[in-house]
Rosetta silent file (secondary structure, phi, psi, omega in degrees, C-alpha in Angstrom):
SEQUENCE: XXXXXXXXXXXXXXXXXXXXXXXXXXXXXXXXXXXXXXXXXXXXXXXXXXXXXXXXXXXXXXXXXXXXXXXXXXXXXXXXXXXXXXXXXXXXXXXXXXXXXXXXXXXXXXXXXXXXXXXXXXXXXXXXXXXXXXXXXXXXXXXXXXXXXXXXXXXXXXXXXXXXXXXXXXXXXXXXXXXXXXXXXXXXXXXXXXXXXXXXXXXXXXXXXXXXXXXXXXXXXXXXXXXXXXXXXXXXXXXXXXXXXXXXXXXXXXXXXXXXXXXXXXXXXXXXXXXXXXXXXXXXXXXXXXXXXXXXXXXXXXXXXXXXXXXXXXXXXXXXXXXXXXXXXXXXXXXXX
SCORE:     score description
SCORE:     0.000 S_00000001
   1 L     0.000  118.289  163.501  115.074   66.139  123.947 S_00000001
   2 L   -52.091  119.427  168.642  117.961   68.268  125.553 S_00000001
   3 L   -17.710  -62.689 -153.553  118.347   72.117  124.693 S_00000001
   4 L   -73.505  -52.397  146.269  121.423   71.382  122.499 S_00000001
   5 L    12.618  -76.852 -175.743  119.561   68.474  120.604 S_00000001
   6 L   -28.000   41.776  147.741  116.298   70.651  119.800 S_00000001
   7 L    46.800   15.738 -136.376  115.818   71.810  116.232 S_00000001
   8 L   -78.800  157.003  179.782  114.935   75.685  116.565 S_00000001
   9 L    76.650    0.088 -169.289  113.385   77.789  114.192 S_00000001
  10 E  -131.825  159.346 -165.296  111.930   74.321  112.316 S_00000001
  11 L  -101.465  164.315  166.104  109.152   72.576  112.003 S_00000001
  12 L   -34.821  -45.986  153.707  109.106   68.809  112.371 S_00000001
  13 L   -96.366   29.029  168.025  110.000   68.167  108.649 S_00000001
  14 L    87.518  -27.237 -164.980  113.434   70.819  108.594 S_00000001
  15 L   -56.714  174.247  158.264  111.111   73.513  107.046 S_00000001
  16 E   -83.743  137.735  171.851  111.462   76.978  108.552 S_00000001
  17 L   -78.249   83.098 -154.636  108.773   77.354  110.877 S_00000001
  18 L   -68.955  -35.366  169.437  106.745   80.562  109.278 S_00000001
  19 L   -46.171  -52.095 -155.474  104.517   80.820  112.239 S_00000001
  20 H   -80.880  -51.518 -174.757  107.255   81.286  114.712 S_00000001
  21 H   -68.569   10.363  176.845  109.411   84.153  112.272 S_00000001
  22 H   -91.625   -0.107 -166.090  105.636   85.924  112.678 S_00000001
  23 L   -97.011  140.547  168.496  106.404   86.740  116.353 S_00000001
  24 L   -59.907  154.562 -169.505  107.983   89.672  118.293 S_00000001
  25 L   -92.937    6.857  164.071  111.327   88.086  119.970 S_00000001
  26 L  -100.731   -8.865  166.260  110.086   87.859  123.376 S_00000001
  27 L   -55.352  -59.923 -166.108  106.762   86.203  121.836 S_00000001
  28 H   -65.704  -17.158  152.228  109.569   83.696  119.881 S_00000001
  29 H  -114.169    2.815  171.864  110.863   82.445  123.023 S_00000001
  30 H   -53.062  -55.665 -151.497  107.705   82.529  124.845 S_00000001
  31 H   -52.817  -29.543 -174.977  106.611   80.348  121.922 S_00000001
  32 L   -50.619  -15.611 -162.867  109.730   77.704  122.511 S_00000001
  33 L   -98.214  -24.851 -172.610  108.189   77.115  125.709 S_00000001
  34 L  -102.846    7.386  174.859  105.000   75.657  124.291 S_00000001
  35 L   -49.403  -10.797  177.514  106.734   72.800  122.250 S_00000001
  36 L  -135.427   39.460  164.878  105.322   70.490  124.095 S_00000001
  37 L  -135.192  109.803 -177.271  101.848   71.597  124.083 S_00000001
  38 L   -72.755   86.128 -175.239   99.490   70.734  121.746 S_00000001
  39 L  -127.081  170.595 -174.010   97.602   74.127  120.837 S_00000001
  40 L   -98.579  107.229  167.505   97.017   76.073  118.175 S_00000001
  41 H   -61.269  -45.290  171.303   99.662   79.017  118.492 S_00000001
  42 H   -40.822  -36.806 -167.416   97.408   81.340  116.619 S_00000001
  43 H   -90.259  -38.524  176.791   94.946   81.509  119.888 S_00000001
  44 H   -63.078  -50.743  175.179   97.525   82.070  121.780 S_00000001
  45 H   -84.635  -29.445 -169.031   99.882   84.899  120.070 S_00000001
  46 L   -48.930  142.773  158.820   96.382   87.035  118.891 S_00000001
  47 L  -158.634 -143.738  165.005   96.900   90.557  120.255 S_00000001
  48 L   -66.164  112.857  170.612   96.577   93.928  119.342 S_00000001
  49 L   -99.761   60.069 -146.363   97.009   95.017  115.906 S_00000001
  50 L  -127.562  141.196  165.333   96.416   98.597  116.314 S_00000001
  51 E   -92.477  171.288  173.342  100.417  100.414  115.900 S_00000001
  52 E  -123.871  159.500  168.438  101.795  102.905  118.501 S_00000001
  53 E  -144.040  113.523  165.511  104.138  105.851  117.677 S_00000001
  54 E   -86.277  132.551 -153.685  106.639  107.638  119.841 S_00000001
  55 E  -151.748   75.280  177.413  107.370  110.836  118.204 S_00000001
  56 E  -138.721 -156.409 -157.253  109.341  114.129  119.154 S_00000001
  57 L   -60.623  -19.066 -169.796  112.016  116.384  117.552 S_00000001
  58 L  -137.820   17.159  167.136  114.886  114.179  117.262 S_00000001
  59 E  -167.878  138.159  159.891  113.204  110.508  117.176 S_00000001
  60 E  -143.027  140.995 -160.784  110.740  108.600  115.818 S_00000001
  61 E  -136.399  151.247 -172.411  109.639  104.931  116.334 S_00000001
  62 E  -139.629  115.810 -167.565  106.524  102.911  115.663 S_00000001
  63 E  -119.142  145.318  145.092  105.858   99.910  117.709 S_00000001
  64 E   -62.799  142.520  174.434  102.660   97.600  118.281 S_00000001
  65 L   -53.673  171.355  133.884  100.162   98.001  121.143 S_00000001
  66 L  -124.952  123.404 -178.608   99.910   95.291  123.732 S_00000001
  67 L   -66.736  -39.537  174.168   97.151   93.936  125.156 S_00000001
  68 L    73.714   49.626  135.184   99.281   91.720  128.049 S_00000001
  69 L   -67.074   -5.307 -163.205   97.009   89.071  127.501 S_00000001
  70 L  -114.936  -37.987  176.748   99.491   86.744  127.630 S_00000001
  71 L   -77.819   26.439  169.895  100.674   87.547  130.857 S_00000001
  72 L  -105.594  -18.014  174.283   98.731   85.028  133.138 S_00000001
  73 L   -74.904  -32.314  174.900  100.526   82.746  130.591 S_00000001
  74 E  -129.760  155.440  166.799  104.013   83.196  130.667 S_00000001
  75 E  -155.456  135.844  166.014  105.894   84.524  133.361 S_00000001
  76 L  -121.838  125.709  152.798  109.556   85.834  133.555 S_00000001
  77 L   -73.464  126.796  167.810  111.675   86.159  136.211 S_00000001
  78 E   -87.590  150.455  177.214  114.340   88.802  136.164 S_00000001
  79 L  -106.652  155.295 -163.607  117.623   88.458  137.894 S_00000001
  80 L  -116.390  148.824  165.720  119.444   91.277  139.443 S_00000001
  81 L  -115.649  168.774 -158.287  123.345   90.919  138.990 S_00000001
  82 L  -116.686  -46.967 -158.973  126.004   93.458  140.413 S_00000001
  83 L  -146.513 -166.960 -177.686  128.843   92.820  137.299 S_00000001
  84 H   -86.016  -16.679 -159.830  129.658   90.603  134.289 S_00000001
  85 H   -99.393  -15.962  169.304  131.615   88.292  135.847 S_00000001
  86 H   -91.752  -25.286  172.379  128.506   87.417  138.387 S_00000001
  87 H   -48.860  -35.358 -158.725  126.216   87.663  134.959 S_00000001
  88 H  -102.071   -9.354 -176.037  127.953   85.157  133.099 S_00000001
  89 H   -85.728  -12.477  175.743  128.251   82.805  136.224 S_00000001
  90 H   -99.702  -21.300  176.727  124.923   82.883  136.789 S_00000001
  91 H   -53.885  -49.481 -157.875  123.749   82.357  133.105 S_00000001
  92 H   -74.374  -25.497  172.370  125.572   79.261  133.070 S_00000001
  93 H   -68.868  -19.995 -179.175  124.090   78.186  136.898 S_00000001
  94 H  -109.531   11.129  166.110  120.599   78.538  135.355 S_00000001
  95 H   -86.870  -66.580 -157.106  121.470   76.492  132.125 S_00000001
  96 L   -53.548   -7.201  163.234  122.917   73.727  134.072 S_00000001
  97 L   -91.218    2.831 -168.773  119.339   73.749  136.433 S_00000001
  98 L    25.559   61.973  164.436  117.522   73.464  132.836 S_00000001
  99 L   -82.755  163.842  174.005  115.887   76.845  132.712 S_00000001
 100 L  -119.757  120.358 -165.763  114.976   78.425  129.784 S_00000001
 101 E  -106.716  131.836  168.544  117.366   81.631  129.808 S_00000001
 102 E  -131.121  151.268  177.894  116.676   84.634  127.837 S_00000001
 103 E  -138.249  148.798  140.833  118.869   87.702  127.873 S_00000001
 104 E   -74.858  109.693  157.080  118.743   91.592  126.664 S_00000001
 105 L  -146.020 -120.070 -152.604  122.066   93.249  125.599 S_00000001
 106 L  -146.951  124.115 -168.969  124.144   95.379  123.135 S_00000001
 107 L  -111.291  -39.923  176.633  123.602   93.188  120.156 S_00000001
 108 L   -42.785  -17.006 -178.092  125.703   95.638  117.615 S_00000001
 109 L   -82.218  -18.654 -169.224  128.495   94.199  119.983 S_00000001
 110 L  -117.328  116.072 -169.440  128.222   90.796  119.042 S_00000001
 111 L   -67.610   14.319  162.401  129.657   89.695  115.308 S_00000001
 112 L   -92.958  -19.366 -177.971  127.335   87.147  114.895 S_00000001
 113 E   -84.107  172.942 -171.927  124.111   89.277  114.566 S_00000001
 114 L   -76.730  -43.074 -157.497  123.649   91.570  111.311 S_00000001
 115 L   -79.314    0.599  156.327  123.498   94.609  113.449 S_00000001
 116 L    -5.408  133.306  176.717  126.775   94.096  114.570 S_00000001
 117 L  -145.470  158.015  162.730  129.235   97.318  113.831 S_00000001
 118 L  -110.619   11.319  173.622  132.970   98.130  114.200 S_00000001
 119 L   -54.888  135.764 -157.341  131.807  101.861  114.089 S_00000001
 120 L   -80.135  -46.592 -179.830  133.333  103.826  116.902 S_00000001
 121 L  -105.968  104.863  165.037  128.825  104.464  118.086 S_00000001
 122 L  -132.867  171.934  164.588  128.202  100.734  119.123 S_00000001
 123 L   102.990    2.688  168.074  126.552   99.847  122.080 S_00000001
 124 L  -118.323    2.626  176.333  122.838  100.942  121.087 S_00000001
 125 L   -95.946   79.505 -160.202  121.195   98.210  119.890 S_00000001
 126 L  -129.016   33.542  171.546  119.643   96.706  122.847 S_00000001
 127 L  -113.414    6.226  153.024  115.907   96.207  122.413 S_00000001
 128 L  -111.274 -175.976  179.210  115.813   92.482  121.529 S_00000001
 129 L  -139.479  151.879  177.949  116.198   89.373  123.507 S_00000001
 130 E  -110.536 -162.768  160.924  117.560   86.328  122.931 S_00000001
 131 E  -136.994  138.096  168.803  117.444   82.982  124.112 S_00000001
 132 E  -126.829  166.000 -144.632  120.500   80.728  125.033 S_00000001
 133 E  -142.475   28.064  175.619  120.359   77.208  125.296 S_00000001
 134 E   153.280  177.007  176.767  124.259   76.414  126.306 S_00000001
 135 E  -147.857 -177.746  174.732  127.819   76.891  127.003 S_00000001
 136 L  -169.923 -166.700 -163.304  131.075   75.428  126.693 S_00000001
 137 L   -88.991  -11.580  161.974  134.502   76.967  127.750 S_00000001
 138 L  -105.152    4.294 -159.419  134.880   79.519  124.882 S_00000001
 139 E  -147.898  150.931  160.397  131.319   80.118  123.559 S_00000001
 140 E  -103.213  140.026 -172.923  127.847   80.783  124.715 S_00000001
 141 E  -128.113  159.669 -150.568  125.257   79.216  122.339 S_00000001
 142 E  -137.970  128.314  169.286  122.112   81.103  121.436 S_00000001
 143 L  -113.370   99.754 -140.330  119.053   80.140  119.494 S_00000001
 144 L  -119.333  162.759  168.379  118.144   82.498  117.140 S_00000001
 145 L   -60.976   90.992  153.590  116.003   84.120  113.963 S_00000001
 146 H    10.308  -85.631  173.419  117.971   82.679  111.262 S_00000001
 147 H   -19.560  -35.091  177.142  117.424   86.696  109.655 S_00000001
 148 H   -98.328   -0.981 -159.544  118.830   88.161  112.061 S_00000001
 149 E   -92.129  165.937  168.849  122.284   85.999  112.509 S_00000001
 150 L   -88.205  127.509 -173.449  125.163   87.074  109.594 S_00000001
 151 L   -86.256   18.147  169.541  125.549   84.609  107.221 S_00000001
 152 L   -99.053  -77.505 -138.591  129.699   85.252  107.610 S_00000001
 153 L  -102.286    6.164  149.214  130.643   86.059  110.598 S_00000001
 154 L   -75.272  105.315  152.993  127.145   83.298  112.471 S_00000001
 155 L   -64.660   86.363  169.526  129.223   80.317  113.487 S_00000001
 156 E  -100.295 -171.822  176.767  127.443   77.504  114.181 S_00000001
 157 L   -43.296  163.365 -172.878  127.155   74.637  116.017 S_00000001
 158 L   -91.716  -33.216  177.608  129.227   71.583  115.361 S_00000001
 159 L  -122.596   26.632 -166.053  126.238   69.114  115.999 S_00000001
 160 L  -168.076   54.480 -170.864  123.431   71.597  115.806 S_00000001
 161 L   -36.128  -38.367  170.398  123.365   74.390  112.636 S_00000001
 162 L   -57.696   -8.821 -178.246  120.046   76.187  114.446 S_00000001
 163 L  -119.012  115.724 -176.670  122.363   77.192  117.066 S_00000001
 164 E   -83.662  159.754  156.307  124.764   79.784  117.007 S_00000001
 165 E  -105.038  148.954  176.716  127.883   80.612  118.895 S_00000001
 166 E   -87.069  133.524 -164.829  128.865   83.808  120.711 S_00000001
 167 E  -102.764  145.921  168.863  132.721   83.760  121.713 S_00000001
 168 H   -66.900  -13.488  161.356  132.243   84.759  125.843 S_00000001
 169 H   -73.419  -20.851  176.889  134.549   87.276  125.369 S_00000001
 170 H   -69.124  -54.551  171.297  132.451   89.357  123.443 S_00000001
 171 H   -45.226  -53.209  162.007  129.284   88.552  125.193 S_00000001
 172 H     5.799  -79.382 -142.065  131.397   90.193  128.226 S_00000001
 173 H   -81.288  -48.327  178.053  132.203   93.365  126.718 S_00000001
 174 H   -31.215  -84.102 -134.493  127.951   93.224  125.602 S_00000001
 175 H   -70.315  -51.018 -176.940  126.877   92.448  128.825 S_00000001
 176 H   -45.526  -40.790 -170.958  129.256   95.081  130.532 S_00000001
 177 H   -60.176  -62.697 -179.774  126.757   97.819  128.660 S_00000001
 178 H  -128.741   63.083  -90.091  123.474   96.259  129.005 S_00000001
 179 L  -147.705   79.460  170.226  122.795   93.363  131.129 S_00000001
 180 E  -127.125  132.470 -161.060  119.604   91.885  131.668 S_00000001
 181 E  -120.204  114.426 -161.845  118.860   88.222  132.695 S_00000001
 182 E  -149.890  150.045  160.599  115.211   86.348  132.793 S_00000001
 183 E   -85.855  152.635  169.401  113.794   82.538  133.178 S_00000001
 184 L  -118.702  124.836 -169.817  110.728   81.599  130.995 S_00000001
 185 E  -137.444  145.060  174.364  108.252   79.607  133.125 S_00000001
 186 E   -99.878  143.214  154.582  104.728   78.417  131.375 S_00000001
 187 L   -69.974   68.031 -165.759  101.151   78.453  133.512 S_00000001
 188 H   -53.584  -23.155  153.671  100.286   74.908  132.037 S_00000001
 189 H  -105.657   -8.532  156.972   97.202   75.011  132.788 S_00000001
 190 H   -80.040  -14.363  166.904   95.772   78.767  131.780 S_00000001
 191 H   -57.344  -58.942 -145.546   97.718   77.381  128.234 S_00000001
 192 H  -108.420   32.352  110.347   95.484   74.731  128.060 S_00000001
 193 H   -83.746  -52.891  140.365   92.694   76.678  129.035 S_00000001
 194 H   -27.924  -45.279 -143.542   92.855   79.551  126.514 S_00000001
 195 L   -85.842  -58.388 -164.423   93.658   76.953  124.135 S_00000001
 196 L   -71.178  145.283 -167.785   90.367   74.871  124.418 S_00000001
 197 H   -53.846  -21.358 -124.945   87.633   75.597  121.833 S_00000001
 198 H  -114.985  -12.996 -169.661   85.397   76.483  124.151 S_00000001
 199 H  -120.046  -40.293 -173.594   87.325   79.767  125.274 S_00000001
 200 H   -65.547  -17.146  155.794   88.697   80.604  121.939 S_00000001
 201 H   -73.916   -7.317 -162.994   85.658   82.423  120.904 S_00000001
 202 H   -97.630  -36.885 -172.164   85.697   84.309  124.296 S_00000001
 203 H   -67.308  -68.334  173.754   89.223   85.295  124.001 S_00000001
 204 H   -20.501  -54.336  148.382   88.407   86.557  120.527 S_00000001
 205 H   -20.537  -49.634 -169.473   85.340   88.696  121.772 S_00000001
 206 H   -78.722  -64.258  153.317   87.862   90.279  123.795 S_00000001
 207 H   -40.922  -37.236 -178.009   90.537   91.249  121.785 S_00000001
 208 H   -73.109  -38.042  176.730   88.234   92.535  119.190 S_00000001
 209 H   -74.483  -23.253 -170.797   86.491   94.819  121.389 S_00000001
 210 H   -94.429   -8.840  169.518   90.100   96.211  123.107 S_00000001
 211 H   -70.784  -75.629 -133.154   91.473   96.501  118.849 S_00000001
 212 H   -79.437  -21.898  160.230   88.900   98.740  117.938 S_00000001
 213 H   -87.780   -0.508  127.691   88.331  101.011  121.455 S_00000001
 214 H   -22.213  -57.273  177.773   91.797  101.323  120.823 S_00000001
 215 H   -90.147  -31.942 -177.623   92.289  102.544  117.431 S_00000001
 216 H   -79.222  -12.749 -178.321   89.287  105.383  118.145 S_00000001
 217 L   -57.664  134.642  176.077   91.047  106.424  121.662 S_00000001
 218 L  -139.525   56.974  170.883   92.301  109.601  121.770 S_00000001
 219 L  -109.414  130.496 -145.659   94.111  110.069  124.525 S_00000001
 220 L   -78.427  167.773  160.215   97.442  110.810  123.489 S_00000001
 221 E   -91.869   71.121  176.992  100.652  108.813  125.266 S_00000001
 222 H   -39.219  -28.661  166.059  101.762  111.874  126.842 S_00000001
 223 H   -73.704  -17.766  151.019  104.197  110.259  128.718 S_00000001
 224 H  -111.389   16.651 -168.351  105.868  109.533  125.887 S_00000001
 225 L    65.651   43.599 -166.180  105.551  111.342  123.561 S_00000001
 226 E  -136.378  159.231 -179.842  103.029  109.125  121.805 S_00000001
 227 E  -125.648  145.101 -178.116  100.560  108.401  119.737 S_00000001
 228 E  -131.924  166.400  167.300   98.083  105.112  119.417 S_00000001
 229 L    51.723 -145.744  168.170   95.389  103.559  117.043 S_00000001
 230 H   -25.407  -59.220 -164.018   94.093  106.080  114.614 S_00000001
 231 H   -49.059  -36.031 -172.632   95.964  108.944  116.376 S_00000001
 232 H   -99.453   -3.848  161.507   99.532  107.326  115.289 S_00000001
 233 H   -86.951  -17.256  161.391   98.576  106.422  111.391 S_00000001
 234 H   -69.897  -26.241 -170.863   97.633  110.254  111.527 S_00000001
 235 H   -92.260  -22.167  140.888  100.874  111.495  113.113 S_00000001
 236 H   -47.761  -52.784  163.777  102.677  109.307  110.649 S_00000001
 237 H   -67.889  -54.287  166.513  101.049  110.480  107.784 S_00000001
 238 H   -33.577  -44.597  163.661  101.865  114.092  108.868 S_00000001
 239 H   -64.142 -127.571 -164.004  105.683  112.889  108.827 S_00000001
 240 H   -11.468  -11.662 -174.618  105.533  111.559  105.675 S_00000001
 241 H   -81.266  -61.880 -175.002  103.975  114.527  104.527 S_00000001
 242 L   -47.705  -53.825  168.197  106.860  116.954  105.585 S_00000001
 243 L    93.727   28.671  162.912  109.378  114.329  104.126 S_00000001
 244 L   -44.704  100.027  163.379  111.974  114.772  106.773 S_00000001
 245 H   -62.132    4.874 -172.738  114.738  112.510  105.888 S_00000001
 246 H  -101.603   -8.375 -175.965  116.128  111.866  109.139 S_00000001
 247 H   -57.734  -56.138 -146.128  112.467  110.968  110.122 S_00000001
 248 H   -74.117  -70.447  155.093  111.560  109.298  106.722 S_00000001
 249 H   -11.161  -66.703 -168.573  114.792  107.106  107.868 S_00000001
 250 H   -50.949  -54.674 -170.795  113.920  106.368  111.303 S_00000001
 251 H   -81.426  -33.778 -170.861  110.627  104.641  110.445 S_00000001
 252 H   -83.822  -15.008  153.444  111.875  102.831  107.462 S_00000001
 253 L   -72.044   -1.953 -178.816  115.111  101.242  109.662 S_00000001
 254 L   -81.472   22.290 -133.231  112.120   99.905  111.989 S_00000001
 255 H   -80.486  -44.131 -167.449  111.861   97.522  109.294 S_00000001
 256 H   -91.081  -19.379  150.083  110.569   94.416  111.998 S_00000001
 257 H   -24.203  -59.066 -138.802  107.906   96.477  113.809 S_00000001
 258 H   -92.507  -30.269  170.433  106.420   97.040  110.140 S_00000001
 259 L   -88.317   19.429  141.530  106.794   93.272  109.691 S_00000001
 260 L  -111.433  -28.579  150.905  104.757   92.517  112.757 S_00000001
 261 L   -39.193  -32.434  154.442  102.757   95.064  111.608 S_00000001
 262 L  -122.693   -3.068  146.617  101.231   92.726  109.259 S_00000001
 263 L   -47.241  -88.356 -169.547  101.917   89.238  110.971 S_00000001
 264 H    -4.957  -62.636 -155.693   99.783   90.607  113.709 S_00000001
 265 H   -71.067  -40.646  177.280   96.683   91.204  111.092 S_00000001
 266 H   -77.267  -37.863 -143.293   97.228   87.143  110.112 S_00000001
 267 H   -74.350  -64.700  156.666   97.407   86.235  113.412 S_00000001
 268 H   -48.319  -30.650  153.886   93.969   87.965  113.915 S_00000001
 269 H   -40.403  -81.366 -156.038   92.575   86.871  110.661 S_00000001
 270 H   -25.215  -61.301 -176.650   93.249   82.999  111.617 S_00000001
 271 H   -47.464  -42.100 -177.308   90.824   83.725  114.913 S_00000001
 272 H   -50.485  -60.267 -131.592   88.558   85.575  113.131 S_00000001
 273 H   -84.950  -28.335 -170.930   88.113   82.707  110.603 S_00000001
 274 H   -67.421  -33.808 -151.770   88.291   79.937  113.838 S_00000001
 275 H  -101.603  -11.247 -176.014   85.243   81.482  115.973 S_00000001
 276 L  -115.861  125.443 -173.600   83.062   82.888  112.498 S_00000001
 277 L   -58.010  129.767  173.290   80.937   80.539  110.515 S_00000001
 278 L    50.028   46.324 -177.911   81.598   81.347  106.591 S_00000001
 279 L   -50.992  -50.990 -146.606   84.619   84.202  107.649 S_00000001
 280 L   -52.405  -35.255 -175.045   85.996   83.682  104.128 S_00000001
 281 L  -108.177   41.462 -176.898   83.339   85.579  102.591 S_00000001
 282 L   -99.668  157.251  150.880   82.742   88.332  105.549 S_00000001
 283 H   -25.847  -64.531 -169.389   83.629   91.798  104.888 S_00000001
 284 H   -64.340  -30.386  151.771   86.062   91.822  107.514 S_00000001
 285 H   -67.633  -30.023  173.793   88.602   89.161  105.668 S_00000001
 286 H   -84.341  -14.598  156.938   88.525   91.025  102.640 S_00000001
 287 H   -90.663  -25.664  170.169   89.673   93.703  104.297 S_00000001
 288 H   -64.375  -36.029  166.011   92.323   92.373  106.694 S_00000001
 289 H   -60.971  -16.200  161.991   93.628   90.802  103.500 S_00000001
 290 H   -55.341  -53.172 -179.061   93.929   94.088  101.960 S_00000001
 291 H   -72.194  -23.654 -171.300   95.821   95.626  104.847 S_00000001
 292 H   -80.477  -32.497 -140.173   98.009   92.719  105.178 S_00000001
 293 H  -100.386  -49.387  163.943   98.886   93.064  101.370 S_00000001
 294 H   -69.373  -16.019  147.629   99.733   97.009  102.011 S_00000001
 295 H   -15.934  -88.256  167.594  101.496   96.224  105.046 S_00000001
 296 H   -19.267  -58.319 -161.961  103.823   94.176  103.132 S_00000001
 297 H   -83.164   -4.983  162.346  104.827   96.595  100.097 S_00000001
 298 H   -54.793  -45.413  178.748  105.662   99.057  103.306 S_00000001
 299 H   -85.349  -48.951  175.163  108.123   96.700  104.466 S_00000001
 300 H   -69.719  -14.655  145.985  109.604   95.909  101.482 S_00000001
 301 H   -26.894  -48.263 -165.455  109.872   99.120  100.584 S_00000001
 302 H   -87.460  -11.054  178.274  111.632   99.816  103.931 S_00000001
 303 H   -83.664 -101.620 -174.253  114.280   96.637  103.188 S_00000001
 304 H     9.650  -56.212 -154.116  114.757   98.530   99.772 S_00000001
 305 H   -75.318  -47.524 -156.262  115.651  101.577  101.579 S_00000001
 306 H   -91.701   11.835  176.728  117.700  100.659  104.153 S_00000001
 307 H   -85.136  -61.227 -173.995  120.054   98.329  101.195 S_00000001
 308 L  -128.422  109.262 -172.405  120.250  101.948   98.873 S_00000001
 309 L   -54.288  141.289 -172.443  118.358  104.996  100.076 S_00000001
 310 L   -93.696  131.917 -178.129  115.214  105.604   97.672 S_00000001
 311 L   -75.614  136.103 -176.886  114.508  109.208   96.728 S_00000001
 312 L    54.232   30.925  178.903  111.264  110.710   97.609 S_00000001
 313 H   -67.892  -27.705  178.399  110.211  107.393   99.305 S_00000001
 314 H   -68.702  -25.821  173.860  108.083  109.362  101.751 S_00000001
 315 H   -77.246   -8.513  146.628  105.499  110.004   98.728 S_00000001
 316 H   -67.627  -31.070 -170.784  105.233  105.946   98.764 S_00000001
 317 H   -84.857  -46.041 -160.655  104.994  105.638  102.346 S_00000001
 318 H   -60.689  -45.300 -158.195  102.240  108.576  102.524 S_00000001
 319 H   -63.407  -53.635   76.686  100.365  106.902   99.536 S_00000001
 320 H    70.933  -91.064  176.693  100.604  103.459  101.518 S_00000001
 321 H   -82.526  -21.328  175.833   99.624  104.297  104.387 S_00000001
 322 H   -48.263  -53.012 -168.420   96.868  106.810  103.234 S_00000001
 323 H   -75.869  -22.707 -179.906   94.805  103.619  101.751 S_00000001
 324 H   -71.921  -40.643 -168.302   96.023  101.436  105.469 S_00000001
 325 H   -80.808  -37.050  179.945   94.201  104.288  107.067 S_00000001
 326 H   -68.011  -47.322 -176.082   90.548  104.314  105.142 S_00000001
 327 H   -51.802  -27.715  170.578   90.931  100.409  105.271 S_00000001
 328 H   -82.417  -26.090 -176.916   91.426  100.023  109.080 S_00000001
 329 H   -75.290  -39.270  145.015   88.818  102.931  109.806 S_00000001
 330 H    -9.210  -78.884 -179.869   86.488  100.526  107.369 S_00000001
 331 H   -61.155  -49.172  175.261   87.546   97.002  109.459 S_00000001
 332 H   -74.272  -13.793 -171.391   86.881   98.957  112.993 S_00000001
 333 H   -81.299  -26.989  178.391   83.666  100.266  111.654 S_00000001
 334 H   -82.842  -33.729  179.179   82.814   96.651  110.988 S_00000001
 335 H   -93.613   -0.046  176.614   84.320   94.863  113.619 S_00000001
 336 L   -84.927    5.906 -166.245   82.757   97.331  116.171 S_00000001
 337 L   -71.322    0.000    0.000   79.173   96.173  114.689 S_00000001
């Protein structure tokens, strides 16, 4: 099956593929890569769920650790380009070699995604990546998280609705800003070695022990201004305490961090439940379901917010997260046992 051909975002029988919308977007084309490997995605995607938080006077953002477990698995090559006009000539020399091309750029720039703006400060939205999968002489076409495309102004394909188009002039003007250009290459055989039962308990082992001396570390990320594990649901709570609205803001426009925030936690569930005899009735499931379920009314909370701001929403968030923090100090006490 041929890029343009290819089905994205769906499962075999048209559904949306819920697994796939649980992934960070360099995970989601990572994962695109494994379509033709039969594993268990769950073994594969487990990482850290512990959050991180960069934090100083005039910004704050809350991100997931990474373990970079994954990175004997995948490999990207970056490209270095001098302008746009060698950028877009080479995107299209690495379709036509049937690479799998992912790019970073100024997404607020492009009218098919939601964050799109005609706002005089554009040109800052540049922390996802996308993947394109063709071209043609007006349009670049890009296969993307349904969620994130504009249900207006997302064009799509003429023989292929999962696939959107970009007009190349736009992409241009993007590209001019922020420009980055990478191949996706799979290790086919560390896949299918991670993959095999026989490892999936080992992998597990692993992860569990770098989650939980994680969340108790407390060395700060000084170089950033950061906070990890414990240290950043405390520094978070402190914010919420104060009730800064430009703050209170900040974290609640972070809306898919907060939503990976509790994907992660299934993702880690599943394993738990693969490698432990009779999970469903361990301690440690009743509490990741718990966390996953507060997780949740955090993010929809923060979709709430960011439709019509909510007044005093930081006494929801504090309340929230107050009960996220005895339940994860709970779940590490258990899973360090």
């Amino acid at each position: 099956m041929n890029a343009l051909e290819r089905q994205y975002f769906l499962t075999e029988d048209g559904k949306p593929d819920e697994f796939l919308l649980q992934l960070g977007c360099d995970e989601k084309i990572f994962y695109h890569k494994l379509c033709n490997y039969n594993v268990d995605p769950n073994v594969i995607f487990i990482n850290d769920i512990n959050i991180s938080l960069v934090c100083d006077d005039n910004f704050l953002g809350m991100y997931l650790n990474q373990l970079h477990i994954n990175d004997a698995l995948f490999q990207q090559k970056f490209y270095d380009v001098q302008n746009v006009e060698d950028a877009l000539m080479l995107i299209e020399s690495l379709i036509d070699k049937g690479e799998t091309v992912a790019m970073r750029t100024m997404f607020d720039m492009l009218p098919a995604y939601g964050w799109y703006t005609v706002a005089e400060k554009k040109g800052v939205s540049d922390t996802h990546r996308c993947l394109i999968v063709g071209y043609d002489s007006e349009n670049y076409f890009i296969a993307e998280d349904p969620s994130m495309i504009d249900s207006v102004r997302g064009i799509k394909h003429a023989t292929n609705p999962t696939i959107t188009l970009i007009e190349k002039s736009h992409l241009a003007d993007a590209l001019g800003i922020t420009c980055e250009i990478s191949t996706v290459h799979v290790n086919r055989e560390q896949v299918m070695q991670v993959a095999a039962s026989t490892k999936i308990a080992e992998r597990f082992a692993f992860v569990k022990e770098q989650v939980v001396k994680t969340y108790y570390s407390e060395q700060a990320l000084s170089n950033v201004g950061g906070y990890i594990g414990r240290q950043a649901i405390n520094k978070l709570l402190e914010v919420f305490k104060e009730g800064d609205r430009k703050f209170i803001d900040m974290f609640a426009n972070n809306y898919f961090n907060i939503y990976l925030a509790y994907t992660r936690r299934m993702i880690f569930m599943h394993n738990l439940k693969l490698v432990v005899d009779g999970a469903n009735d361990r301690v440690e499931v009743a509490l990741l379901d718990k966390l996953i379920a507060m997780w949740v009314k955090i993010y929809k909370y923060a979709i709430k917010n960011s439709i019509k701001p909510i007044t005093d929403i930081h006494v929801t968030f504090y309340n929230l997260l107050y009960q996220i923090k005895s339940l994860e100090d709970r779940l590490m006490s258990v899973l360090a046992d």
